[in-house]
N, C-alpha and C positions, 0 to 999 in steps of 0.2 A: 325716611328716605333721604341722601344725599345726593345731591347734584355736583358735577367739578365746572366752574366755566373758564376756560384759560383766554385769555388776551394778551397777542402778542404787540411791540411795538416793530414794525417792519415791512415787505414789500410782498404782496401778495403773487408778486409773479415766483416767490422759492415757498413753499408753505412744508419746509425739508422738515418742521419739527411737528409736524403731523403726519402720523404711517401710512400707506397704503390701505385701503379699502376700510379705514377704519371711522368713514364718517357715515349717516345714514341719511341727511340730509343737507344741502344748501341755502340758505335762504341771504340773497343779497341784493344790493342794490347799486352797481357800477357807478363813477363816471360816467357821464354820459358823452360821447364825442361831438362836437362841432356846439356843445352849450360853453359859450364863452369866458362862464368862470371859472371851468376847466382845461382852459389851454395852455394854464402853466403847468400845469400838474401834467399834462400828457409831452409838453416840452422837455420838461425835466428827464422824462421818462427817454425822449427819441428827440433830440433835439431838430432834425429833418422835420418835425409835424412844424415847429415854430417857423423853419423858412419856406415850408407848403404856406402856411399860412401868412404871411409879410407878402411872398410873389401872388397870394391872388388863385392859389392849387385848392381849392378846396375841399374837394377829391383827391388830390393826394393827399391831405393832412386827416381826413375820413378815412382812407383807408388802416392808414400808419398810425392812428388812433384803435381801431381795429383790432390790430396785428400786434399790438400790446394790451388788449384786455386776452388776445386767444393765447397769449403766454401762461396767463390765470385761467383758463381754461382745461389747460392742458395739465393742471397742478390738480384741477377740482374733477378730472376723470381721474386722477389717479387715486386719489383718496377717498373719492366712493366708492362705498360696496356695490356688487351684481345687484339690481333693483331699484339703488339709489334714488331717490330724487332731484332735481336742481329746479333750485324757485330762484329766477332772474326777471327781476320789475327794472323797465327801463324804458326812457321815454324818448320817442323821434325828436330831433333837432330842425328849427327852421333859421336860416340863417343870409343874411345875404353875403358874399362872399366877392372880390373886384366887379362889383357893381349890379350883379348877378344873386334875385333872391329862389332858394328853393328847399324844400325840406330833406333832409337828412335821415333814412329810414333806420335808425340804430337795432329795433327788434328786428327786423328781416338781415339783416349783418348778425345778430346773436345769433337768430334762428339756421343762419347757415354755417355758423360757425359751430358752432353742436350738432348739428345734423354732419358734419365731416368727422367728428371724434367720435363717433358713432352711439352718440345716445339717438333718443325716440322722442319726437316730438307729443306731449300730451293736448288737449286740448287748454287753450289760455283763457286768460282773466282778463278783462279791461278794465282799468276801476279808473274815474273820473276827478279829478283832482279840485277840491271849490278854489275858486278864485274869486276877490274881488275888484276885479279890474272891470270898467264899464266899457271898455271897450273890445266887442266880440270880433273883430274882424283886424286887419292888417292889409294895407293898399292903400286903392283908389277911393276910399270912401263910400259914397253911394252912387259912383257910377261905373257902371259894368265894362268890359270885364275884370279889370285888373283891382279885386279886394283878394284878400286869403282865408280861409278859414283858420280858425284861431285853435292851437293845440291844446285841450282840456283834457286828454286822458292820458292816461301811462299801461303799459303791457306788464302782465305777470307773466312771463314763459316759463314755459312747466315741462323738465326732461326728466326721460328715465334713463338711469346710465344700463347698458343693457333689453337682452329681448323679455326679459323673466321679471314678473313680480317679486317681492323679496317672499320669502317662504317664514315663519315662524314655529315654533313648539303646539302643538299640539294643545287648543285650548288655555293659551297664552294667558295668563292674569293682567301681565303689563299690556296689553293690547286691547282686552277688551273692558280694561276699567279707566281707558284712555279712547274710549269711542266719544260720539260728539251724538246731542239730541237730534231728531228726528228733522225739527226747523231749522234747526243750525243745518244739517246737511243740506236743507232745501235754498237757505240763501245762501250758504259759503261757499255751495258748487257751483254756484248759477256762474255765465260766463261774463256778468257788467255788475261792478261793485258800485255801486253808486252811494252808499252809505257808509262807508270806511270809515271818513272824521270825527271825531269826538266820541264816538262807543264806546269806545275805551279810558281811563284816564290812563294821564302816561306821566312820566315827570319833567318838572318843568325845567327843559335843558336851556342855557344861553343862549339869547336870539344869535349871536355872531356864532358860537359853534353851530350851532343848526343850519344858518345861511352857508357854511360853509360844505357843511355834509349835505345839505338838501336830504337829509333824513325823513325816511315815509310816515306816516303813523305807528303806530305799536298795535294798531290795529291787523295791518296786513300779514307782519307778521307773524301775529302770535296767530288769529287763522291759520297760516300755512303751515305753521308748526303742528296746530293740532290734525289738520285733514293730512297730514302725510308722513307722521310718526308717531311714534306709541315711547312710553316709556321707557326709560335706561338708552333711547336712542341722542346721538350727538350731532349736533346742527352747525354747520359753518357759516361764518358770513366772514367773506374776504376780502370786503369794502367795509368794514367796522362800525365808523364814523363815531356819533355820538351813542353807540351800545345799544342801540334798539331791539336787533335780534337776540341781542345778551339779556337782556330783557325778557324780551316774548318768552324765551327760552326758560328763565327764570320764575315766570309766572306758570309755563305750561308744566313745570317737572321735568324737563329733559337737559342733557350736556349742552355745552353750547364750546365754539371757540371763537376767536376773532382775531383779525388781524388788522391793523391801523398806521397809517404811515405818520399820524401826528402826534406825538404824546398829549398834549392838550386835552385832546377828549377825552383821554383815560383820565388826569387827573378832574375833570371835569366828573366824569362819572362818580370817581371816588368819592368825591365830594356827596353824594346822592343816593348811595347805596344805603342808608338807613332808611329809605322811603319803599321799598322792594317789599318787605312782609304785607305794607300794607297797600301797595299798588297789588299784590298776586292776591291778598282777600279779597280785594275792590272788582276788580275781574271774573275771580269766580264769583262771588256772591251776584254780579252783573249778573252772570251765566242762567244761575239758579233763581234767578227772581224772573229772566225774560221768560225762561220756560214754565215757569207756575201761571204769569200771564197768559202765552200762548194752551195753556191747560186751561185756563177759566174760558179764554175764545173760545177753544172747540168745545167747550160742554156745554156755552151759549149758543154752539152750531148743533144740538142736537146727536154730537157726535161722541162715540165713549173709548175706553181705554182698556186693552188684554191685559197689561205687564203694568205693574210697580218697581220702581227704584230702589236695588238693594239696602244703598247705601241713604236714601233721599227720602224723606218723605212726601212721597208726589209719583205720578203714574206717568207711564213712556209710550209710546205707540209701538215700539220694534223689540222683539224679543233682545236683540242685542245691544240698545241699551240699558237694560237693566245692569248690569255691572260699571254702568260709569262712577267713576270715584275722581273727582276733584282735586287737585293738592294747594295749596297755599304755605308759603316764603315763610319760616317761623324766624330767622336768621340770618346772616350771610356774613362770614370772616372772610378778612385778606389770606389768601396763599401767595406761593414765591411765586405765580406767575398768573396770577385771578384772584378767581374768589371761591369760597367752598357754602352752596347754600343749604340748611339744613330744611326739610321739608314736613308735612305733617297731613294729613284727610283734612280737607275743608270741611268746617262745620259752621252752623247758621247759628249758633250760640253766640 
């Protein structure tokens, strides 16, 4: 199996060299507005956010931050298909602004700002972001009332473009050998991700590109890639950064694209793409040894198994997944505008 992932260098508000209704998923992670290492990047963009922000507007320059990510909004309804998905992680802002501290609700701004282009709001994610900061509060210290609660989490919002689930062929191969085990369903749906960090290994990108991207795990990711597409399907991320969803995407077997406003990261990446076959075996093989584990738990619970694994030798609790099949990275060549990864069935040999 071949995968194409294309990366553009350019401005996500024209995404003109990607067609109409031809993505099947979103998965990205904004700018986030009124986070201070982003107010050049949003100036650039509106130069009014820079003198909202100098006079002391802090609400204006929230807003007009806003009102250029729903430019890229308006690019990513158009390019999904009926059924679509859009996976949008994005974290509130706290800020003090002419002398005046208060938080910044950036998901309830997304959330409305999709909810007007007429996708469906799905049920969300919270996942908990570790910090080693010892200090859990912001204020007055220890006397009441003026301390703050400290911002720990970030939002996965989750739309459907349309009222329609997407429909498939009839007993689908790529669909149903792209399902996810039984546990995995149980903790990847759950609504607070508290264990995102480290499950995964990822590659190890430069601390300054990263501080730059504020790039998520490769964890979260590659989850949403596999709960909300199947095979041959193609994933956008229209905040790039350091390629993480180019990634996820990489490991999971599906298209991906991207779009980046700094070349840096691209050659950044290039730099790194020899390490892909064996981050995408590292993963599955992850996959395949948690599940054997949670096999030996439940038979230490007394409990047994209907279905065997076509492809696996190991038993499933759901008749549907029996046909999960794995893939794993064997390759990845330079194209004129990505890379071309060549793919294969993960095997435990």
């Amino acid at each position: 199996m071949e995968t194409t992932h294309r990366v553009f260098v350019g401005d996500s508000r024209d995404l003109s060299q990607v067609a109409d209704e031809s993505v099947e998923l979103v998965v990205t992670s904004p700018p986030y507005p009124m986070i201070e290492m982003w107010d050049d990047l949003f100036t650039e963009l509106d130069p009014a956010i820079g003198d909202a922000l100098a006079d002391g507007d802090g609400r204006a320059a929230f807003d007009a931050m806003h009102a250029q990510l729903g430019r890229v909004w308006d690019e990513l309804e158009r390019v999904l298909v009926d059924g679509g998905i859009a996976c949008i992680n994005v974290g509130d802002a706290t800020r003090s602004v002419d002398g005046s501290f208060r938080v910044y609700p950036n998901h309830a701004r997304v959330l409305e700002a999709f909810e007007e282009r007429g996708f469906e709001p799905l049920p969300d994610v919270l996942w908990r972001k570790p910090t080693n900061s010892t200090a859990k509060f912001m204020g007055s210290g220890m006397i009441p009332p003026n301390a703050y609660v400290t911002l720990e989490h970030e939002y996965v919002l989750i739309f459907r473009k349309g009222g329609d689930r997407r429909s498939f062929e009839p007993r689908a191969d790529r669909r149903y050998e792209a399902a996810y085990f039984w546990e995995e369903r149980n903790r990847w749906f759950s609504d607070v991700w508290t264990e995102v960090t480290g499950e995964l290994q990822a590659l190890d990108h430069a601390g300054e590109l990263r501080e730059r991207s504020a790039a998520y795990p490769l964890e979260i990711p590659y989850r949403l890639i596999c709960m909300y597409s199947a095979y041959g399907d193609t994933v956008l991320d229209p905040f790039w950064g350091t390629g993480t969803t180019t990634l996820a995407a990489m490991c999971a077997g599906r298209h991906s694209v991207g779009f980046e406003l700094e070349d840096a990261f691209l050659e950044r990446f290039e730099d790194r793409v020899d390490e892909v076959p064996a981050l995408s075996r590292s993963v599955g093989r992850t996959r395949l040894q948690r599940h054997r584990e949670f096999v030996e738990r439940r038979r230490e619970d007394g409990k047994g198994f209907e279905y065997d694994a076509k492809h696996y030798d190991t038993p499933v609790v759901t008749k549907m997944e029996r046909g999960i099949r794995l893939r794993e990275v064997q390759s990845v060549d330079a194209t004129d505008d990505g890379y071309r990864a060549e793919h294969a069935p993960l095997t435990l040999e």
